[in-house]
N, C-alpha and C positions, 0 to 999 in steps of 0.2 A: 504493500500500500504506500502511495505516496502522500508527503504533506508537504504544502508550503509554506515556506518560513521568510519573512522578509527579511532582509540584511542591511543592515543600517550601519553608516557612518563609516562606509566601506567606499574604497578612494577608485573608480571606476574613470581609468585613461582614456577611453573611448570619450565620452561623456565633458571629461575635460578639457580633453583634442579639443574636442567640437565648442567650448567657449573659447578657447587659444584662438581657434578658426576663426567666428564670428571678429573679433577684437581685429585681428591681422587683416581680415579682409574690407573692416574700415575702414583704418588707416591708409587700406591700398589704395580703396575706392577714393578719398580723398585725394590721393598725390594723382590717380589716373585719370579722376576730372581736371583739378588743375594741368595737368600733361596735354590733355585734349585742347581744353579750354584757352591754352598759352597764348594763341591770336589774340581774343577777348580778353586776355587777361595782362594786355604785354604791359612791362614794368609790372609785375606783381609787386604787392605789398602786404605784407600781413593783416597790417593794421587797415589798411582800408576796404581789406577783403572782410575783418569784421565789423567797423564803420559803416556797412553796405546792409549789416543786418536788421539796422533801425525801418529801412525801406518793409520791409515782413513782420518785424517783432512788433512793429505798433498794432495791428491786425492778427489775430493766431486761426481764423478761422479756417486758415489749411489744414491746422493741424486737426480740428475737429472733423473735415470734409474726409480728409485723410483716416483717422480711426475709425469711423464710421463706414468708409469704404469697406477695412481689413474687415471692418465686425461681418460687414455684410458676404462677403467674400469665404469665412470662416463658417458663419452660419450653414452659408449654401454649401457648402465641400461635407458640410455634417449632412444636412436632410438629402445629398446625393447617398456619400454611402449608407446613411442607416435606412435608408427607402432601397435599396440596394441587397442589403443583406437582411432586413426583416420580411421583406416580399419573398425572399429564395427559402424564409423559414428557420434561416439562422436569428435568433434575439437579440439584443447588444441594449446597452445605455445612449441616451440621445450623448450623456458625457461621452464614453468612447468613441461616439462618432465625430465628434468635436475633436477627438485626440487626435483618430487616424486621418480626421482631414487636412490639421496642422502640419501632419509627419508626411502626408504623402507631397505637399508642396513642398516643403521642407528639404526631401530627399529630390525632388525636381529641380532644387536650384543649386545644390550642392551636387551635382553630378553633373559632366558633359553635356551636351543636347538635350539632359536631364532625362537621359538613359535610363540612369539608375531608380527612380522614382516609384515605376511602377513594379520591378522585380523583387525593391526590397519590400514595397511595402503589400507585394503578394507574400514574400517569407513572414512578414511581419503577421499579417492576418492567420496565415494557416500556425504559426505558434502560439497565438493566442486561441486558438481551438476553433477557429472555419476549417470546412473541409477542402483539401487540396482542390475541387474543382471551382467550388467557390471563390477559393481565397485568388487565384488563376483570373479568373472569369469577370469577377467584379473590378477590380482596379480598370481593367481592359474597358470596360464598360463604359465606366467612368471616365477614361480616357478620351474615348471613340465621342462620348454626348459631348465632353468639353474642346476636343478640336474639331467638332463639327459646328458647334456654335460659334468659335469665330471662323471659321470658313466662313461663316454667313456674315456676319458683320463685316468682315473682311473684304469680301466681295463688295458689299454695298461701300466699301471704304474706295474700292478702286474707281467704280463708278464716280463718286462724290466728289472727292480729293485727289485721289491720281494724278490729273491735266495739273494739279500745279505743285508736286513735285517735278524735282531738278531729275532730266531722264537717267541719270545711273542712280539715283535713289529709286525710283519707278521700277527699273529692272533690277534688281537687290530684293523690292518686295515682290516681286513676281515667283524668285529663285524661292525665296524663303517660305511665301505661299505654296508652293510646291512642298518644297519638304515639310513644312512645318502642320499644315493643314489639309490639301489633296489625297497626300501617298499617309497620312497615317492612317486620315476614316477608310481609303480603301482597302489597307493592308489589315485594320483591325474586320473591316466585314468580311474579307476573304478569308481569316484566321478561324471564323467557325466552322467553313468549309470544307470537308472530309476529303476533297482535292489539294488544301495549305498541306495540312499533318502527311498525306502519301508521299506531295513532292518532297516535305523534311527527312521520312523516315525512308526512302528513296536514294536522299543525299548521304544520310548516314551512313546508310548500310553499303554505299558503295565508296566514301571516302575518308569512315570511322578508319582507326584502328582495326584491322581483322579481329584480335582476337573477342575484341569487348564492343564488336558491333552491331554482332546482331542481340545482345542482353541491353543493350542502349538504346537501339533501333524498338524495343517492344516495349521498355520503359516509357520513350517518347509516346512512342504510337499510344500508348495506357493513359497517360497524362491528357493529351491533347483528345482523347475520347471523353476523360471525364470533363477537361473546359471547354467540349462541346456541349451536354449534358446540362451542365450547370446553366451556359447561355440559354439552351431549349425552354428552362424554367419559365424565363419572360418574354416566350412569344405571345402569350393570351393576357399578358400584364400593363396592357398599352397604356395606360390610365397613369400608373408608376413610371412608365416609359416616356410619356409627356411630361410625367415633374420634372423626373431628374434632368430632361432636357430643359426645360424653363428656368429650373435652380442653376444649371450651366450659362444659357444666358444671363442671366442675372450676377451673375459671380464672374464674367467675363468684363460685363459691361460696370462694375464696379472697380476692376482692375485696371478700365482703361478712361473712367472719368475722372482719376486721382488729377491727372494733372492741371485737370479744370480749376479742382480748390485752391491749387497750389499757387498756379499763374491770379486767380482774383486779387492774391496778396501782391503783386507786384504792379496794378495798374495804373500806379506814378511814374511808370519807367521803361512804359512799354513806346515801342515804336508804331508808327502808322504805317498800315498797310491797307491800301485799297481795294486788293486784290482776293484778302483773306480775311474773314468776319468772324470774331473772339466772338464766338457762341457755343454751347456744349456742347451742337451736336458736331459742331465742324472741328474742334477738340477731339472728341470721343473717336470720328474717322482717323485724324493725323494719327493719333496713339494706336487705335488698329494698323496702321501701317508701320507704325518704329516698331510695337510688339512682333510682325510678322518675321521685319528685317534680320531681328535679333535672336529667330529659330533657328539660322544656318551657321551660329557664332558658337565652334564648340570648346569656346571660354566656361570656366563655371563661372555661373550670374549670367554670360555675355559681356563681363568685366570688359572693358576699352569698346569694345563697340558697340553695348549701352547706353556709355557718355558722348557717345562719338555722333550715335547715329537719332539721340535723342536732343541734343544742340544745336543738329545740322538743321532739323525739324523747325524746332521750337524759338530758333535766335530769330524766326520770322518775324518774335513779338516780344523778343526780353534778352541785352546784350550785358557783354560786361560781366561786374561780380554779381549783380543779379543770374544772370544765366546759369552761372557756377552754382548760386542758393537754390533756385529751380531744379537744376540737373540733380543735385545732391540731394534734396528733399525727397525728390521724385523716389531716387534709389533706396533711399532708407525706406518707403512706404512699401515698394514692389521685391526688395532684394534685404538690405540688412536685416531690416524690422523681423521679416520669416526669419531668417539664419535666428534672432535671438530668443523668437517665442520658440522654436525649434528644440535649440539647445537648451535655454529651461525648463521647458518639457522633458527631454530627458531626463537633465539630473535631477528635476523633484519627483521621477516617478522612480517608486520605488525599484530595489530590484530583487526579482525575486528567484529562491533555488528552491529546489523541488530533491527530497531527501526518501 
């Protein structure tokens, strides 16, 4: 029989890595805006790069527009997976679903292309006692509703806004649309399909190892029957299957109005443009297009070509050490701010050994 015992006050490296990270990866972000920013910023000065702060700090209502984003953002990544895993019959806490919606963006920005995100947080779910087809099946899911909802804004971005990007920023989001939102909803619907798993276990068996390939090859083949299995659950679930895609909307389009709040604070110092009209929704497209840019960047975060490709954008309407406090804000909202609910999360959640 096993029991579990919490272990307290037990010094867990992992966990600590992961605040060292957060911290270093500030600091970086800071010197890799100013690096970007070096034009708008020639003759840097310390002192009047924080001098520039008074322009934001008399107004904080970014910062409110901004947390109320994350809330929202957090909220929707819960009622995806716990509408997710209580429709398949698994039970969970609305809390837990809170948890693994934090970890699974979390492990999205700390990873390449944010690879990593959905793999760990399938190991993640099947040791907390989902079953391998579920724990497989759902993340994918989840996936699939949230890059298919910005394909759709996305598109409506290129219609909208497109014609007045500068044409290699235009073709950059075209690439990134491609990769970032096209080939992943098609590869995730082709991945239920008992023609995916033949060609993998096809590939295996002819360019495994001989000796351990075809006990590999039946492994897969087993695995990829049950994350078919598991998806079958919500063919007749379409009702659940319209949430979680409207929660994806919603959680999309909260990630890309941040920098609405952010820019209101700067409108002593913005420039005139006649061409482009500081209204939400013309905001809400530009940021669908830097997000898309910044899926082909396999930086973790998109570090340099975040700051890079979110200045080139945005200096349409805010120069100087203004643009630096925009660009910078921006990132702590969309990239630090996760890294550090992330890694609190960790280390206050217990850990637990099983005896």
């Amino acid at each position: 029989m096993q029991t579990s015992t919490i272990k307290k006050g037990s010094f867990n490296v992992k966990k600590w890595f992961g605040g060292f990270f957060v911290v270093i990866s500030i600091v970086v972000g800071l010197l890799v805006t100013i690096a970007t920013l070096q034009n708008e910023l020639e003759g840097f000065q310390l002192n009047e790069l924080l001098t520039s702060t008074t322009v934001w700090l008399t107004d904080i209502s970014w910062l409110l527009w901004g947390l109320l984003a994350v809330a929202v953002m957090i909220f929707t990544a819960a009622i995806r997976l716990w509408i997710l895993l209580m429709r398949s019959g698994h039970r969970i806490t609305f809390l837990s679903a809170i948890k693994y919606g934090i970890l699974s963006r979390y492990y999205v920005l700390i990873t390449p292309w944010g690879l990593g995100g959905q793999p760990i947080m399938m190991g993640i779910l099947h040791k907390e006692g989902v079953p391998f087809g579920l724990a497989t099946s759902i993340p994918m899911l989840d996936l699939f509703f949230m890059r298919f909802a910005m394909a759709l804004i996305t598109t409506f971005a290129f219609i909208g806004v497109g014609p007045l990007l500068d044409p290699y920023l235009f073709v950059f989001a075209l690439i990134g649309y491609f990769f970032t939102s096209f080939l992943p909803v098609v590869l995730i619907l082709f991945s239920f399909h008992p023609q995916f798993s033949s060609l993998i276990v096809s590939l295996i068996r002819q360019y495994w190892f001989k000796r351990t390939a075809q006990k590999v090859a039946l492994n897969v083949e087993e695995a990829f029957a049950m994350y078919r299995d598991a998806f079958f659950l919500f063919r007749k679930k379409i009702w659940s299957l319209l949430t979680v895609f409207f929660a994806s909307v919603i959680s999309q389009l909260s990630l890309l109005v941040i920098p609405y709040g952010i820019l209101i604070s700067f409108v002593p110092v913005f420039q005139s443009s006649p061409s482009i009209a500081f209204d939400l929704s013309t905001l809400i497209q530009f940021m669908a297009m830097t997000n898309t840019m910044l899926g082909v960047v396999p930086t973790i975060g998109s570090a340099g070509a975040a700051e890079f490709t979110f200045s080139a954008i945005f200096s349409t309407f805010v120069v100087g050490h203004e643009l630096f406090w925009v660009t910078f804000i921006w990132r702590f909202f969309v990239f630090y701010g996760w890294l550090l609910l992330g890694v609190l999360l960790l280390i206050l959640t217990p850990k637990t050994e099983h005896r």
